[in-house]
N, C-alpha and C positions, 0 to 999 in steps of 0.2 A: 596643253603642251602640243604644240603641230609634231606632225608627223614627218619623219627623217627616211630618205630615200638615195639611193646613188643614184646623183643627176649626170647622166653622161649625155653630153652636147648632141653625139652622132643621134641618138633618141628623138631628142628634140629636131634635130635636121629632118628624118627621116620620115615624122609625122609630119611635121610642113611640108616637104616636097616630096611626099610619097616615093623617092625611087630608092636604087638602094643603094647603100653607101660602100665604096672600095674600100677593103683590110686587108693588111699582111698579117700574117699568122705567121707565128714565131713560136718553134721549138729545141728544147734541148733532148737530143737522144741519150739517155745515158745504157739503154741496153733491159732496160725494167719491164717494156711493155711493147706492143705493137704498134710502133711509130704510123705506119700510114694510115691504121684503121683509127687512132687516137686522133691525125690530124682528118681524116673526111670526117670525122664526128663533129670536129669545133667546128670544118667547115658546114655543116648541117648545122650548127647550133646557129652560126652567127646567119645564114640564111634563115633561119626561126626571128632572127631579131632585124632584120632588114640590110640585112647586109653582107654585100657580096665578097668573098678573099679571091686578090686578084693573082696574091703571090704567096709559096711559103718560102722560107727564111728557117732552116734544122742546123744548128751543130750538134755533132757526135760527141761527147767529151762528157769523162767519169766524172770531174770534179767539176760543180757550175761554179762563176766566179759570182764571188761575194755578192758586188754591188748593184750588177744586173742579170745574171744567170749566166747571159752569152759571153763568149772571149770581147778584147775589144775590137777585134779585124770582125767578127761576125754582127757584130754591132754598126760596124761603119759599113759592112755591105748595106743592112738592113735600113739604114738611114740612105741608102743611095736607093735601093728597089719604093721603099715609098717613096720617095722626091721625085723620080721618073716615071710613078706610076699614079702619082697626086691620091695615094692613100690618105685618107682622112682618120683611117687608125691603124693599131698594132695591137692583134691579142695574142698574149701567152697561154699557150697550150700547160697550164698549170695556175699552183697559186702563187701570188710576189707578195713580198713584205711590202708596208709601204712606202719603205723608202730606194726599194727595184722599181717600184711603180712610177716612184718622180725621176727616180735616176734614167729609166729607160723612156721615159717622155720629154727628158730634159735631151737625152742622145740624140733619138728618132726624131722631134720636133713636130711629133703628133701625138694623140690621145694613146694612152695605153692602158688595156683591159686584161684581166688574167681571166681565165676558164672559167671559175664560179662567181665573178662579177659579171659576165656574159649570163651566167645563168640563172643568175639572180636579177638580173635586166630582166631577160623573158620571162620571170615568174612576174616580179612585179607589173609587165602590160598584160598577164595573160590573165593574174587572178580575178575574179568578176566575185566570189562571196566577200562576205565582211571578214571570217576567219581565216581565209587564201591572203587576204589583205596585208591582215598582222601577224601571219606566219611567214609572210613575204617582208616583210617588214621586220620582222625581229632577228631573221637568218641574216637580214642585210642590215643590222643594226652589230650584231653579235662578228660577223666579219669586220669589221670598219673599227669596232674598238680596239683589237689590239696593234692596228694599223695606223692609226691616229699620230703617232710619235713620227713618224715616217714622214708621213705629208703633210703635220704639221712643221717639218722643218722650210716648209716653203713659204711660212708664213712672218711677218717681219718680225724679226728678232730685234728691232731697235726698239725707241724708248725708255731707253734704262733710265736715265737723266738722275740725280742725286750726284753726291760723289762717292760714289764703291763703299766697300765697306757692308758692316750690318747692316746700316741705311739704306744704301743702295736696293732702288725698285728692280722687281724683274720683270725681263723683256716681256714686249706685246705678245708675242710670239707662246710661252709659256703658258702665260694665263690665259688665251684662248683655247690653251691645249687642253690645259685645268677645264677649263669652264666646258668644253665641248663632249671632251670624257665622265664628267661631273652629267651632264644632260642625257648623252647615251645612257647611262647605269640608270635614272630614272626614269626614261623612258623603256627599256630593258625588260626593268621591274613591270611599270605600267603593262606593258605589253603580255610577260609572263601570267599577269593576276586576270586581265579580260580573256585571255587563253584559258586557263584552269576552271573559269567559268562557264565557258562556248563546251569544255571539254565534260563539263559535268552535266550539262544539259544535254549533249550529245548522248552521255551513259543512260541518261533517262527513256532517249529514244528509244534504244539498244535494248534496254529491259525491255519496252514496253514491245518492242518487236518480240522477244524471248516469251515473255507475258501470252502472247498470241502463237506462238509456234510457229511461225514466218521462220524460215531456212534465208539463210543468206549465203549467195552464190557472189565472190569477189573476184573482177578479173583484174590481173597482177601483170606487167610484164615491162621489157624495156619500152620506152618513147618510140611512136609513131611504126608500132609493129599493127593496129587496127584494133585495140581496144573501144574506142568508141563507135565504129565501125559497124562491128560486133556486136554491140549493145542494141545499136538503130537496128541491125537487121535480126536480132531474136527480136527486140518487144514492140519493133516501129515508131519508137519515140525518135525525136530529132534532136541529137544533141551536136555541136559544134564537130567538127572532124574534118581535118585536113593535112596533105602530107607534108607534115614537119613536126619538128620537136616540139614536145608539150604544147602538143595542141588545146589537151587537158592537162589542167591544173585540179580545180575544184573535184573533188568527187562526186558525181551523178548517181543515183539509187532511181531501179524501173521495177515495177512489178512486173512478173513473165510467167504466166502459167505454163508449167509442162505438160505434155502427154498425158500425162496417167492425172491432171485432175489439178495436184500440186501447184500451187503459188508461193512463189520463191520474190525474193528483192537481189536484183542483180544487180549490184554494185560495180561502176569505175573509178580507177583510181589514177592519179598522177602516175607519168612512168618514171622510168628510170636510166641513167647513164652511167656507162662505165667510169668509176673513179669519183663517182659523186662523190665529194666531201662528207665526212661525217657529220658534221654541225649541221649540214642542210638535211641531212635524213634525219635528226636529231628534230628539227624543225617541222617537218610536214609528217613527223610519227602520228599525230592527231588524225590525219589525213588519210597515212599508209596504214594505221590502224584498224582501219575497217576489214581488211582481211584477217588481221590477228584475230578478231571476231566472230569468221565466217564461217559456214556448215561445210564450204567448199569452197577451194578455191584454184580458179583455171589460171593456168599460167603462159601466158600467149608468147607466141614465136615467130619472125617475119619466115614464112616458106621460103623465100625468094632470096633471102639474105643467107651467102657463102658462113654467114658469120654469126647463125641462130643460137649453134651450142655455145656460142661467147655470151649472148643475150640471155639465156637460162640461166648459164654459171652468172650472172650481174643480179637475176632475179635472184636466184636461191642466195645469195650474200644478202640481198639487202632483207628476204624475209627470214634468214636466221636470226636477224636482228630484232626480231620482233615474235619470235618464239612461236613459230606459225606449223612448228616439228608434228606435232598431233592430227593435223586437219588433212584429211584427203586433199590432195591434190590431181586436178590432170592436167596435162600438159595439150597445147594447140597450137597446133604450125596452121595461123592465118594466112590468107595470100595465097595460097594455094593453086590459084589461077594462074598465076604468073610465069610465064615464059623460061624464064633461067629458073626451074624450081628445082633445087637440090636435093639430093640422098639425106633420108631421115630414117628414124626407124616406124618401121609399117606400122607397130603396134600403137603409135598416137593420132591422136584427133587429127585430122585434116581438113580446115572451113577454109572458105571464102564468102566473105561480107560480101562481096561486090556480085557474086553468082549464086549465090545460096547453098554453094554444095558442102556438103558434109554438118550443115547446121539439125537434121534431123537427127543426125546422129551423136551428136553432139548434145543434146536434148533428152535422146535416148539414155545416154552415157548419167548424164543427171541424177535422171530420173534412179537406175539404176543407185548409185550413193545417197539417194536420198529414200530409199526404197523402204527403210524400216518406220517412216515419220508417215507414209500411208497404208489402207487397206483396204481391199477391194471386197466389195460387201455385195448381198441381194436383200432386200428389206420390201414389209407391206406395209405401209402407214397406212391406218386407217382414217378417215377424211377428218375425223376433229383434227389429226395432227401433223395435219400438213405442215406446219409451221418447220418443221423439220426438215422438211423437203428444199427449205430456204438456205437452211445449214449446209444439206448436201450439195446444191448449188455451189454457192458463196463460197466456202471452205473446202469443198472437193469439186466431184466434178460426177454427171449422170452420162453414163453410156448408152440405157435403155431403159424408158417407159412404158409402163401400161397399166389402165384403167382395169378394174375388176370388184365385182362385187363388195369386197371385204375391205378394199383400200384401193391405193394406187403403187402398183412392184416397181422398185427401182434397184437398176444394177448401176453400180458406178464407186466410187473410191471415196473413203473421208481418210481423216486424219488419225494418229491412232488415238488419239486426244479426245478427239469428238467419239470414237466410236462407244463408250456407254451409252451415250443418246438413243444409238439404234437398237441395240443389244434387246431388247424387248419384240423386238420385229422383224428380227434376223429369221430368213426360211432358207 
């Protein structure tokens, strides 16, 4: 069964002629939420997808109209601002049914994209695993079903041919509809059952980490605050990182030894947007799970952004979702470097990726929460059993050696797992 995807043209344009493509962006203000921070977000998003908004297009108004959201005077501006401004789309700052989608493509006389079809665009070029893939694929599969009715009305309703009656065949139009909703549910299913499996093999990792006493440290936080960032500059790995939205998708896992010995797996995760649709967090739970798993978990925050405590209050929603209530948390205003850095409270983490400051402490901070999973020892092995020495290595960490008569003394940290090992040699 091939794989089903939202083919949006501007996509295809964009990868052909690399530049980016003009959008109006379209909103209804009804009074709900913070209209200008809601619309520089979409404008961030659709920059994330190749494309620039050249205009926005907001009516005020309690009640949206039925068939396309906007009145119809703010519809016929909106069709003049893209015709003067050779917009090759129009995204809705929200979701449309699909039949606001053909009605407001049929008005505008260009492509039209709602908020989590933009965002399920950039998930689909961003994902690079096999499971980002088909979580990417079944969020944009599970959208589009109940939508189907919608856009399928654009499709030809002739054919009937017979003469009426019970006889009478139905339109082309219908049994496409059949046939296309009929395929979605098995591919759906498909897609659910090779998930459940990615997911159970996942679990086995997870044990197998638990198995070993590996702490797992997950960093959580809204889109393009410096999560991955963050990640390169604790363990030096190079993972993709660039300023815009979900830059990461896939979750990344680094080994990062702390200070005191400790070897931790620090986890990144996909971020997050305000208003993210349920079904899509519904979707990449597999994904944002790894912190529901975690020994810790930091929850990052752009310094530099007037709009950080909005970015917290987005993380703590999406992690109450996921029953993450139990596990320490710290909190980290990244960025910190930054020019316009804002009033925060002193008492959190303060890093910057880009200058390294506040990452020892940060480190520190760690080490600290994870303080009861080591223990700081002095030991004499004696030369048969060096082997030991391999442990405290590998699994901890040696602050001071020396050679003597009776053995070789080592000061330094194990785990509290390992520490019977030593217990025979402890001075």
């Amino acid at each position: 069964m091939s794989e089903i995807t939202l083919d949006f043209g501007t996509t295809a344009q964009k990868q052909t002629q690399g530049e980016a493509i003009p959008v109006v962006l379209l909103a209804l203000d009804q009074g709900r939420y913070d209209m200008a921070r809601s619309l520089d977000e979409l404008r961030a998003l659709a920059d994330a997808n190749g494309m620039e908004a050249v205009a926005e297009v907001v009516q005020k108004r309690s009640v949206p109209e039925a068939a396309t959201m906007l009145g119809e005077g703010k519809v016929a501006e909106a069709r003049l601002v893209c015709q003067n401004l050779d917009a090759r789309a129009a995204i809705f700052d929200g979701e449309l049914t699909g039949s606001q989608i053909r009605n407001l493509s049929a008005a505008l006389q260009v492509e039209v994209l709602d908020r989590t079809m933009l965002i399920l665009e950039i998930f689909r070029a961003r994902a690079t695993t096999n499971e980002g893939k088909l979580q990417t694929e079944l969020a944009t599969l599970r959208y589009q079903l109940p939508r189907l009715q919608g856009l399928g009305e654009s499709l030809s309703r002739q054919g009937g041919g017979g003469g009426g009656g019970a006889g009478a065949r139905r339109g082309a139009g219908e049994t496409k509809l059949e046939l296309d909703r009929r395929h979605l549910h098995q591919r759906i299913e498909h897609l659910e059952g090779k998930l459940r499996e990615m997911e159970k093999r996942r679990g086995e990792t997870r044990r197998a980490r638990q198995k070993n006493n590996v702490p797992v440290v997950a960093l959580v936080g809204y889109t393009n605050v410096g999560k991955s960032s963050l990640l390169n500059a604790l363990c030096g790995e190079q993972i993709f990182e660039a300023d815009m939205l979900f830059a990461t998708l896939d979750p990344t896992a680094r080994k990062l030894t702390l200070p005191s010995g400790l070897q931790v797996i620090l986890v990144d995760t996909v971020g997050f947007v305000s208003r993210l649709p349920h079904h899509l967090v519904e979707a990449f739970k597999s994904t944002l799970e790894e912190a529901a798993f975690a020994d810790v978990i930091l929850k990052v925050a752009d310094a530099s952004d007037p709009q950080a405590a909005e970015q917290l209050a987005v993380t703590d929603e999406v992690l109450g979702t996921l029953d993450c209530g139990d596990i320490p948390q710290l909190v980290v205003y990244n960025k910190c470097d930054a020019a316009n850095l804002t009033a925060f409270d002193p008492a959190m983490l303060l890093t910057s990726a880009k200058t390294g400051r506040g990452l020892p402490e940060l480190l520190a901070r760690l080490d600290e929460e994870l303080a009861h999973r080591v223990r700081t020892i002095e030991v004499v092995l004696p030369y048969d059993k060096l082997a030991l020495a391999d442990i405290l290595r590998s699994r901890g960490s040696v602050a001071e050696e020396e050679y003597r008569e009776d053995g070789v003394y080592y000061r330094g940290t194990v785990k509290i797992d390992d520490l019977h090992r030593f217990e025979p040699y402890l001075v």
